[in-house]
C-alpha positions in Angstrom: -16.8 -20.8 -2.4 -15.5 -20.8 1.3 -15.2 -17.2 2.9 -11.3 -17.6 3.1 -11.2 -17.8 -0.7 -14.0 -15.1 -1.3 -11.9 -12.7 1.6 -8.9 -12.4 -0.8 -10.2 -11.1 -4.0 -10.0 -7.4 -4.2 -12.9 -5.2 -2.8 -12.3 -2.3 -5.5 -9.0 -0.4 -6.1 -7.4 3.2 -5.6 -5.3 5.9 -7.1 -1.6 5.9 -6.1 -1.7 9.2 -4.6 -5.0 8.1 -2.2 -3.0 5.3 -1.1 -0.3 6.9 -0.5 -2.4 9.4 1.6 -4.3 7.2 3.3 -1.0 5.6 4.8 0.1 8.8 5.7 -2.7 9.2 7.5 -2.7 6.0 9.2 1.2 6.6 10.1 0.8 9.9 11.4 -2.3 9.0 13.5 -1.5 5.3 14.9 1.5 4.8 17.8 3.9 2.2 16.5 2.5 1.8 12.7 6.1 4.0 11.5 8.2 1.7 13.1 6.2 -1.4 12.2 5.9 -0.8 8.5 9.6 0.1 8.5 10.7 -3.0 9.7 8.1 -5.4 8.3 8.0 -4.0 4.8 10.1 -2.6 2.0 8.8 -0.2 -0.6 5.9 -0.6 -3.2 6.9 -0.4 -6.7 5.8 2.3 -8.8 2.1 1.8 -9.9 -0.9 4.4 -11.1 -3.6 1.9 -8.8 -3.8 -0.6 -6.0 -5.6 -2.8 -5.0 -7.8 -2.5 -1.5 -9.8 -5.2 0.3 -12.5 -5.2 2.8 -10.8 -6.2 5.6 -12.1 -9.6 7.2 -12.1 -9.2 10.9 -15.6 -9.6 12.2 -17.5 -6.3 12.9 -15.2 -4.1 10.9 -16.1 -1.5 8.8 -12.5 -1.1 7.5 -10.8 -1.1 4.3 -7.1 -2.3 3.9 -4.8 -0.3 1.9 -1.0 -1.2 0.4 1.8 0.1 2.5 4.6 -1.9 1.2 6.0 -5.4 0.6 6.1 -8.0 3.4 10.1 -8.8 4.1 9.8 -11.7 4.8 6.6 -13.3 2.6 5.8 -12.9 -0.9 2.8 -10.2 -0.1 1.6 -6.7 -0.1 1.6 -5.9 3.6 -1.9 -3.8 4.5 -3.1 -1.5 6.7 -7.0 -1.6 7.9 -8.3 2.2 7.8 -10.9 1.1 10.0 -11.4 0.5 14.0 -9.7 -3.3 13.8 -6.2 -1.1 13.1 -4.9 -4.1 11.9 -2.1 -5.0 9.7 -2.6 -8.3 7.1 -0.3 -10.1 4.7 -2.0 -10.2 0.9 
């Protein structure tokens, strides 16, 4: 299996009300990530888990977490917790 194919299965998974608190978290503490996620994403449907991935970018210890629908892709749109900060298409 190449590492692009192992990078997109799921790392584990979380309650809704962790990833929803985790973005919060993310929002409130990242200049830019409001505005970004609004106009990149629409809303996440109602579910009681999602999934979370490790998040691929060499020398992070991060975790990406479901912040909404990509607009204009068919993916969840991510956030990485960790010092990357980066946003990914799943």
């Amino acid at each position: 299996m190449t590492s692009n194919v192992g990078q997109n299965y799921p790392y584990s998974s979380e309650p809704e009300a962790v990833r929803a608190a985790k973005i919060a978290e993310l929002v409130a503490s990242r200049d830019g990530l409001a505005e970004k996620l609004a106009s990149e994403t629409s809303p996440l449907d109602e579910n009681e888990r999602w999934w979370i991935w490790k998040c691929p970018t060499p020398g992070c210890p991060g975790f990406l977490h479901a912040a909404g629908y990509a607009r204009d892709r068919h993916a969840v749109y991510v956030v990485c917790d960790g010092t990357c900060a980066r946003t990914f298409l799943r």
